[in-house]
N, C-alpha and C positions, 0 to 999 in steps of 0.2 A: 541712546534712544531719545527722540520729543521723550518731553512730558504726556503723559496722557492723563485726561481727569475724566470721573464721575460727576456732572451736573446733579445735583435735586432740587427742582421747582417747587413751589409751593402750586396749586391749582386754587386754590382759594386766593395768594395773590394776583393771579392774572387779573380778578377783577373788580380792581381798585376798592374805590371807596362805592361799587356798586354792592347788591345784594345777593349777585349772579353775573354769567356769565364771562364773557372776555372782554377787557379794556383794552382799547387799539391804544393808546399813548403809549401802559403798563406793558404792553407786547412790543414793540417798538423800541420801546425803552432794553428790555432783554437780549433779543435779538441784538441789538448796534452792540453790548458790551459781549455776547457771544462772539459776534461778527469780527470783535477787534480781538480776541484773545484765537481764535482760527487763523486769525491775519498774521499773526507773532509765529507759528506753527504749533500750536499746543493742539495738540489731538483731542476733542471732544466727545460725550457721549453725555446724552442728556435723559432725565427721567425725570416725569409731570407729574402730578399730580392729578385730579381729578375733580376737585373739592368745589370749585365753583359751578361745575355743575349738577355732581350727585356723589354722598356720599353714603356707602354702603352701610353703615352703622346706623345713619340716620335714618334708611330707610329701614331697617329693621326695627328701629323703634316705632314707627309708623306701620307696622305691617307688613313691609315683605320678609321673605324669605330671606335668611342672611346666605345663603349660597347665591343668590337668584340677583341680591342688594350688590354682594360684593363683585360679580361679574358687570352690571349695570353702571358700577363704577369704577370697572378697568376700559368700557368702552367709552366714559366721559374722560381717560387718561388719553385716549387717541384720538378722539375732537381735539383735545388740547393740544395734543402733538403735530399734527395736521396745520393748524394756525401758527405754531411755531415753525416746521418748514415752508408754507407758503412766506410770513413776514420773509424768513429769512432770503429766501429765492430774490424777492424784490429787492432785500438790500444785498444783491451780488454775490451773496456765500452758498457753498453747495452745501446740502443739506438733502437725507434721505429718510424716511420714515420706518422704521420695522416694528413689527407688532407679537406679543407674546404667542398668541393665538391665530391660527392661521384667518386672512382676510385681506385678500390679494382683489381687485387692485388698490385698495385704501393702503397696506406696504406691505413692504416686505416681511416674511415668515422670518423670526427671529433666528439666526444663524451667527454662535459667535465669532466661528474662522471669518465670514461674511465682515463683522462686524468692525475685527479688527482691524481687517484689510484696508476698508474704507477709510477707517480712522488714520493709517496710516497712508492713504491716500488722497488726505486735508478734506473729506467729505465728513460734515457734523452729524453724525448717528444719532437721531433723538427716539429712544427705547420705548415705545408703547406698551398699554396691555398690563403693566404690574408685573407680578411674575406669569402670569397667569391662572395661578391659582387663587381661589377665595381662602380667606381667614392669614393672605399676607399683607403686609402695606405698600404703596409705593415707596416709602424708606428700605424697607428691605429688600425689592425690587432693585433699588439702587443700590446697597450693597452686595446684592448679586451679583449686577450687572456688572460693579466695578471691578469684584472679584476673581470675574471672570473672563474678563478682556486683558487682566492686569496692568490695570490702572494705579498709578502711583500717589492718587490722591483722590477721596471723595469731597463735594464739595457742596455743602446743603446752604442755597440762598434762603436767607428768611427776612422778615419785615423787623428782625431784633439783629443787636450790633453782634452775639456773641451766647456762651450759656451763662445759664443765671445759676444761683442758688433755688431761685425760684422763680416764677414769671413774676417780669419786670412790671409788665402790664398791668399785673394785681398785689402785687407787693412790694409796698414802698420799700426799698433801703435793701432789695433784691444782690447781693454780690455778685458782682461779674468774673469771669476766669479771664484770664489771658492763655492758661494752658492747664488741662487736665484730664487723667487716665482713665480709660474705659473702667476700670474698676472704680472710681468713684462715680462716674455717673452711672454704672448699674450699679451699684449699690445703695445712690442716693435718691434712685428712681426720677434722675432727672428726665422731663419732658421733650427734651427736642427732638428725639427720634425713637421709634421704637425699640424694646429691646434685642428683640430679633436680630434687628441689623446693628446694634452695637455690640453685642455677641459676635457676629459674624466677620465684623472689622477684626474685632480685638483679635478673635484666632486665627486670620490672617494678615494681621498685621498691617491693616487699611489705614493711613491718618485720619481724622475727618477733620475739617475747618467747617465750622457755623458762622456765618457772616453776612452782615444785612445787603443783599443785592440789589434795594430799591435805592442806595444811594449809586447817581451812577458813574465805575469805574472803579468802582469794588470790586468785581471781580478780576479784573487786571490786574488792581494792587495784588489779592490773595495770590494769582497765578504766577507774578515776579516774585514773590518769598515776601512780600511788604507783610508787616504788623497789621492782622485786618481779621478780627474776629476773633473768635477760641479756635484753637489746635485741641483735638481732642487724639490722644496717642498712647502708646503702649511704654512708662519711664523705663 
């Protein structure tokens, strides 16, 4: 069988070094490294994030409602997803939209037989919507999603090379992994993804690679077995 992989986007990286929104170079840039790993046959399936435009916790500290917050930012996951298949269209790769929550014609009604079909028919799936439910994340959305297509690798791009001991960003002399077990990073409450969905790996046996995706062709390297981030695995 291809490879198939679980993408997770950051939504807060799509827009750069703004405050908001989506940056065309930052989008562009994804897409062409998406476009070439679809181009090799790796079955794709993508999950966004939301963050550059609204995120549900922030809006609850402001006032809204955190059911009401966290749906508001499963629909800033499908604006994001939407930009991601139109670039892609333009640069020649199919690409289809499906959404947690039904909302037809913006995409498809989440279907995973659907899903995988496609995938195995070189169409790049990018998963909208979260799970659909509030009080989960897009990280666990994406270990859903990978779980449930079975997919043999998840794969979280971030704006960092890899897991830390602690974020790199605020503490100097941060240790980096090259490889380590869901039981240490739940246990040591590491940050890069929730727990939810490091749980949900661990008990089915999901890999997950952390790998900085702003450099680009990092993700090709991770998708040929190259040395490119932390492996996060079950020893």
């Amino acid at each position: 069988m291809k490879q198939r992989i679980i993408l997770k986007l950051s939504g807060e990286a799509l827009q750069g070094k703004s405050h908001s929104g989506i940056d065309q170079a930052v989008l562009y840039d994804y897409c062409l490294q998406i476009k070439e790993v679809a181009d090799q046959g790796c079955e794709i399936g993508i999950v966004i994030g939301g963050g550059n435009i609204f995120r549900g916790l922030s809006g609850t500290e402001s006032g809204i409602d955190r059911v009401k917050g966290d749906q508001m930012g499963m629909l800033a996951t499908v604006i994001n997803s939407l930009a991601l298949e139109s670039k892609l269209h333009k640069l020649g790769a199919r690409a289809k939209v499906y959404t947690s929550t039904r909302m037809e014609p913006v995409g498809r009604l989440y279907n995973r037989d659907d899903v995988v079909a496609d995938m195995a028919n070189g169409i790049i799936t990018i998963l909208g919507g979260g799970t659909g439910n509030p009080f989960f994340t897009t990280d666990t959305a994406a270990a859903l999603r990978g779980v449930e297509t079975g997919a043999s690798l998840l794969l979280k791009g971030t704006r960092v090379d890899g897991v830390y001991s602690a974020d790199p960003e605020k503490v100097q002399g941060a240790l980096r992994f090259d490889k380590i077990s869901f039981e240490k990073v739940i246990s040591d409450q590491l940050k890069v993804m929730d727990q939810t969905a490091f749980t949900m790996c661990r008990e089915n046996k999901l890999p997950i690679v952390v790998f900085n995706i702003n450099i680009h062709g990092n993700l090709k390297r991770v998708v040929n077995g190259e040395k490119c981030g932390t492996l996060i695995t079950t020893f």
